[in-house]
N, C-alpha and C positions, 0 to 999 in steps of 0.2 A: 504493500500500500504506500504509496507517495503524498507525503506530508504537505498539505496545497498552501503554502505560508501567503497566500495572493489572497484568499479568501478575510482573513481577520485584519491584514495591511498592503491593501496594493499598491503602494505607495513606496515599497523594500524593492529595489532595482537590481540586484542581486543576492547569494546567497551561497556560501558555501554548501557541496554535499557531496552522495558518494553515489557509484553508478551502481544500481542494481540488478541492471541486464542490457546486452543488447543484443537485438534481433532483429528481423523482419519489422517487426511495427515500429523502428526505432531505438533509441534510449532511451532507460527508465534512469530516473534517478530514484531515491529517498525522500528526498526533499525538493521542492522548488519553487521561484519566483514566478513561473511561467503558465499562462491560464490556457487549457487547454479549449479548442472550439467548442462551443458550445452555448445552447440558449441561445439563440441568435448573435453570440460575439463571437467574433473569430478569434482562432488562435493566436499566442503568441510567438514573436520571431528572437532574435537574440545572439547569443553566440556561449558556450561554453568552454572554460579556461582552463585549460591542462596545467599539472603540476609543473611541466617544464616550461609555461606562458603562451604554449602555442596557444590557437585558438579553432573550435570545429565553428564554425557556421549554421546556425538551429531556423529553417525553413517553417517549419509550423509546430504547432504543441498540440496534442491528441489524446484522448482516454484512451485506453489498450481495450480490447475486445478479445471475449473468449474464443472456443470454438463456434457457441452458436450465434456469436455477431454480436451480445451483448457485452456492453462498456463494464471496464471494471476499475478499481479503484488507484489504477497503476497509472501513472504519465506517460507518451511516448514522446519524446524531441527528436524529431525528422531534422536529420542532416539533410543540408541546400548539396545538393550534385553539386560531383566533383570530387567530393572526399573518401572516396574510399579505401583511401589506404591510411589516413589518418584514424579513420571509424574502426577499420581492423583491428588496430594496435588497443584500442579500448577494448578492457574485459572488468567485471565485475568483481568492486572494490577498493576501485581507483577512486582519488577525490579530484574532484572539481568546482570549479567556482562558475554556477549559472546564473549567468547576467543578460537581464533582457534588455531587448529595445525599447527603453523609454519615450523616445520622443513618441513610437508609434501607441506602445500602450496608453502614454495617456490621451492620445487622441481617443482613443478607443472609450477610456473610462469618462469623455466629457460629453461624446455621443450618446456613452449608455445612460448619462445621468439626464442629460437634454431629453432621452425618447421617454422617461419618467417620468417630466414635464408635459410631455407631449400628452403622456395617458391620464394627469391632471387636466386639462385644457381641452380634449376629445374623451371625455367618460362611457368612454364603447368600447367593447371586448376586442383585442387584438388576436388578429388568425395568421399572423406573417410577420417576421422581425429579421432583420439584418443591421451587424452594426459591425462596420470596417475604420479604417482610419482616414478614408477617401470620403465616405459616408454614411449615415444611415435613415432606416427607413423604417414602418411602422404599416401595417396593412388591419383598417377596421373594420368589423365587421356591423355595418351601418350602408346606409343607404341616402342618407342628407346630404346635399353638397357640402364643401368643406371650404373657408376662405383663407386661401394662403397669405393673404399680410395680416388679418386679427389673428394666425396662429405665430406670426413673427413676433407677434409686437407679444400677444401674452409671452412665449417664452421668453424675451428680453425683459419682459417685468419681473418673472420670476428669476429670473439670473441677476439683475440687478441689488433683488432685498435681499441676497446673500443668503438663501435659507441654508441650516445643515444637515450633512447627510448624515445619516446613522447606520451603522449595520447593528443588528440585533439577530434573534430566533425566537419561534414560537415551536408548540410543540404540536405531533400530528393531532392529538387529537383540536387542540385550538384550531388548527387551520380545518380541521373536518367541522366543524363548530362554524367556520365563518367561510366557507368555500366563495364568496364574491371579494373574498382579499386578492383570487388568484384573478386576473386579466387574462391572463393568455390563453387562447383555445389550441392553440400548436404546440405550447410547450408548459409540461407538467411539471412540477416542482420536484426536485430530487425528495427521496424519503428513504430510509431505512433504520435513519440513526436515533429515533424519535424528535429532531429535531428539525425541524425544516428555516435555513436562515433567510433574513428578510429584511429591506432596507426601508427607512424612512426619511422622507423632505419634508423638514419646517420642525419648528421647535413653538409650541401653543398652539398657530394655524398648522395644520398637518396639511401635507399639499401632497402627500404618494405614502402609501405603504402598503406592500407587496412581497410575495416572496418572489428573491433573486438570487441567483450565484454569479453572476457578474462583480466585474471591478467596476467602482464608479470615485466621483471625486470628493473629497471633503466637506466642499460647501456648493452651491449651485452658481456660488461668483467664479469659481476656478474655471466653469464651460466658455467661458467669453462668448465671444458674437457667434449666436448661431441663424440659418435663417433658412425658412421653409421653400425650397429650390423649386419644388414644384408637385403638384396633387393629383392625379392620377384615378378613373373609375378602371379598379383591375376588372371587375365584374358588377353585376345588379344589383349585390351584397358586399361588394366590399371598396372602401376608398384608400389607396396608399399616398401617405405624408411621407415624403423625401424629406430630409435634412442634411445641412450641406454649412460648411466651415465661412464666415464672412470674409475672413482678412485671405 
């Protein structure tokens, strides 16, 4: 099981660990900085530090999957082609120091925390999520138009009063107790541990609370200028809100 230190501080840019396998799906490590895809956030990229400084190149991060396709609780760091003879000389036990790509992660965690806003500001169940460092997007399942400058201007309000973010956990049976905590109709809230974790915006005014396993950022001032690129009818039942970086 690989120790996911990104979950309780996404905010740690690296970390010491040791390699616990590699294979086909990748490296595992023990531990790491690095969030593997999923929930609609993409994985992360990076590089890992060999005792002797060299450096591997980490192309994506991934859950490992058993035989029957389901995820398990291990990491994989897909080496970027090219290295294969550096990947060779790794075997399990060796330590390294995995350090991700910050600038990309935190684009990542100011999108995730923006489409939060979003599901503040559009109060309709999402069926569709992607969140990259190019963009992201939000797919509702509604059927009203949708106006792309009153969704700019509310998210710029809400990024402006600085609200904070919080991670916390409820447990399954509370979220069985309050099942309209969950938004998402695509994607299920991880469970097994009794604990399912869950992030909140606003401190008195609550402005999002949800469960998520995503990185997001400290306060809702860290997203800077974001703005709604463009709105889209995918279908009869569902409208997709793009968001897109100002600067």
């Amino acid at each position: 099981m690989t120790q996911e230190l990104f979950r309780q501080d996404a905010y740690l840019k690296e970390c010491s660990a040791t390699i616990a396998s590699v294979g086909e799906q990748g490296i595992v490590l023990d531990r790491t900085v690095f969030y593997p895809v999923g929930g609609g956030q993409a994985g992360d990229s990076g590089v890992l530090v060999l005792a002797d400084g060299r450096q591997l190149a980490v192309a994506d991060t991934r859950k490992c999957k058993d035989a029957e396709g389901r995820a398990t609780a291990d990491i994989a760091h897909l080496p970027a082609p090219g290295q294969d003879e550096l990947v060779a000389e790794l075997k399990p036990g060796d330590a390294v120091t995995a350090r991700v790509d910050w600038a990309r992660r935190h684009r990542h965690m100011r999108f995730h925390t923006a489409t939060h806003l979003l599901c503040h500001l559009v109060p309709q169940l999402v069926n569709g999520c992607s969140i990259t460092a190019e963009y992201a997007r939000l797919d509702f399942n509604m059927t009203d138009p949708l106006d792309k400058d009153a969704l700019t201007q509310g998210i710029a309000r809400l990024v402006a009063a600085g609200h904070p973010v919080q991670i916390g956990a409820i447990s399954d049976a509370e979220l069985d107790a309050n099942p309209a905590l969950v938004k998402s109709m695509s994607v299920q809230p991880p469970r097994g541990t009794g604990q399912v974790r869950t992030i909140r915006i606003g401190q008195g005014e609550q402005i999002d609370f949800q469960p998520c396993g995503g990185t997001h950022v400290a306060n809702t001032a860290e997203i800077g200028a974001v703005v709604v690129t463009r709105i889209e009818k995918k279908s009869a039942t569902t409208r997709r809100v793009v968001l897109g970086f100002a600067e």
